[in-house]
BANU-456467 format. One record per residue (C-alpha): residue number from 0; residue in one letter; y, z, x. Coordinates in pm, whole numbers, plus 50000, padded with zeros to 5 digits. Example, Ala and Ser with C-alpha at 12.3 -4.5 7.8 and 13.67 -1.06 7.14 Angstrom:
BEGIN
[node 0, a, [49550, 50780, 51230]]
[node 1, s, [49894, 50714, 51367]]
END
This chain:
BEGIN
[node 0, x, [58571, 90051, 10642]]
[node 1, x, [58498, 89748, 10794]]
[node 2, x, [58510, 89497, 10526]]
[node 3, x, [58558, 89106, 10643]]
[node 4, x, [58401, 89171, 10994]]
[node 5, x, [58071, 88997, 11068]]
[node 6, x, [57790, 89225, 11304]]
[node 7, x, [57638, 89025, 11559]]
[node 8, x, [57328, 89154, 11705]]
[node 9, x, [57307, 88988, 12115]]
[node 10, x, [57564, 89189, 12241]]
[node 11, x, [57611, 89448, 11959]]
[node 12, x, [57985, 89380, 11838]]
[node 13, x, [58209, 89301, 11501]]
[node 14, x, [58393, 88976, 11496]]
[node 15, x, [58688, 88914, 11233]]
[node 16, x, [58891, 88590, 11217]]
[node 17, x, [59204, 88587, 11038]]
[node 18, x, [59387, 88327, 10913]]
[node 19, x, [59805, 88307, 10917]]
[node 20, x, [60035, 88010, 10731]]
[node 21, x, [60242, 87964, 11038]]
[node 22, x, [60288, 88084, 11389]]
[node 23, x, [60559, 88368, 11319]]
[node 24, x, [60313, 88503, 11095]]
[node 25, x, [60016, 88506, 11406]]
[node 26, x, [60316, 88667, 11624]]
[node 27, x, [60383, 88917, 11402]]
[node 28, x, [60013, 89027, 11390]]
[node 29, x, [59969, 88964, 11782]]
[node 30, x, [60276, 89257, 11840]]
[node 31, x, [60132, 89465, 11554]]
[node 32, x, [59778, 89480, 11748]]
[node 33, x, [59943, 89504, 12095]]
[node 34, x, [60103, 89842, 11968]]
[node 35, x, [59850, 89956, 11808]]
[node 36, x, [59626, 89895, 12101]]
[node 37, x, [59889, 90137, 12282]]
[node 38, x, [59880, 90400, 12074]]
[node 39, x, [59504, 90381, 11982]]
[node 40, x, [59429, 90334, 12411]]
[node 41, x, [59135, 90042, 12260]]
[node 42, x, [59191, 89708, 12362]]
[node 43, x, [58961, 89449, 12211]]
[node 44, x, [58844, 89088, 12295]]
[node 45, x, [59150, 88879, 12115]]
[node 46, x, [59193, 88512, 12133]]
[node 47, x, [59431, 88324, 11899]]
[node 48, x, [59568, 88009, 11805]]
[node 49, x, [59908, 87894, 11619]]
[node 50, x, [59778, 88006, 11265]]
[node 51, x, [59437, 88233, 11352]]
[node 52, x, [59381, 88506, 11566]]
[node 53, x, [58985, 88627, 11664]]
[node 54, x, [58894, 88947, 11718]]
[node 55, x, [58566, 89115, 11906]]
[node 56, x, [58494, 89483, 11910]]
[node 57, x, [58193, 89537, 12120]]
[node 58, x, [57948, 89851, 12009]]
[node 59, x, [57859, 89953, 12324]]
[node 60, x, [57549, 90214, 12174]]
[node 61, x, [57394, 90094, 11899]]
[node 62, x, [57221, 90433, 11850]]
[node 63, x, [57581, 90546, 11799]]
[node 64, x, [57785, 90267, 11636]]
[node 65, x, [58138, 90257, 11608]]
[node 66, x, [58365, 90485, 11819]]
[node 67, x, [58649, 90687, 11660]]
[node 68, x, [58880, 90481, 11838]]
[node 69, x, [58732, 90145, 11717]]
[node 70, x, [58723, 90285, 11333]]
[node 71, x, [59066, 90358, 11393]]
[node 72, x, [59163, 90046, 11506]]
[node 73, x, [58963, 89847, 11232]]
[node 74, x, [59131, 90072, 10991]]
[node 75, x, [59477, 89960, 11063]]
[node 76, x, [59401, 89615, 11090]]
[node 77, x, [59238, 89620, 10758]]
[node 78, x, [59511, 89767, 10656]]
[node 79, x, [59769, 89515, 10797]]
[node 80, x, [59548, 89230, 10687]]
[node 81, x, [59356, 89337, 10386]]
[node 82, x, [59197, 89017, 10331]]
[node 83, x, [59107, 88639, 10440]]
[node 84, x, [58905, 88358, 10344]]
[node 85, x, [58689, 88324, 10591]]
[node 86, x, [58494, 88598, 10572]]
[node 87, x, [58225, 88803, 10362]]
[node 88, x, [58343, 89159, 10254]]
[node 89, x, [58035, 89400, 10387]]
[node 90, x, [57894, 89718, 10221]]
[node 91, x, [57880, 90057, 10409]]
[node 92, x, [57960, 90097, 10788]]
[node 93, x, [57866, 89743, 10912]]
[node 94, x, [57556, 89467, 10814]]
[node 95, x, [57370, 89230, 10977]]
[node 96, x, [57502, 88877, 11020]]
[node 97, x, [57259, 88686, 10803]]
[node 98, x, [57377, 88346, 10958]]
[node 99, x, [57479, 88173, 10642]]
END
């Protein structure tokens, strides 16, 4: 589910950076994840520049993990953006950041 995210352990959270040729392209994904932040009511830590946008989902209880809300929202943006280069796909619900 959450393949090319990257689990940090101080604060507990999933990072994904994904790359875009051009700034439309960035756009495009900004409105897609301002929707779906609407519909799904989960807003995450975004910042962006013309051609990448970075994306935090803190796990607030580790004892828990991921929220139904947050594995929706990963969902969709996998979905949207199935792939990138920057980052390692990861096995099962989420792995430890080995700090390559």
């Amino acid at each position: 589910m959450v393949d090319f995210w990257t689990q940090r352990k101080r604060p507990q959270r999933l990072e994904r950076r994904i790359e875009f040729p051009n700034y439309d392209a960035t756009r495009d994904f900004l409105d897609f994840t301002g929707d779906l932040s609407d519909r799904e009511d989960f807003y995450p830590d975004m910042n962006f520049g013309s051609t990448h946008v970075s994306m935090t989902i803190q796990i607030e209880d580790e004892a828990v993990g991921l929220t139904a809300k947050q594995k929706a929202f990963i969902d969709q943006v996998n979905e949207y953006a199935p792939g990138d280069k920057i980052q390692q796909p990861l096995d099962g619900d989420y792995k430890e950041d080995k700090g390559d």
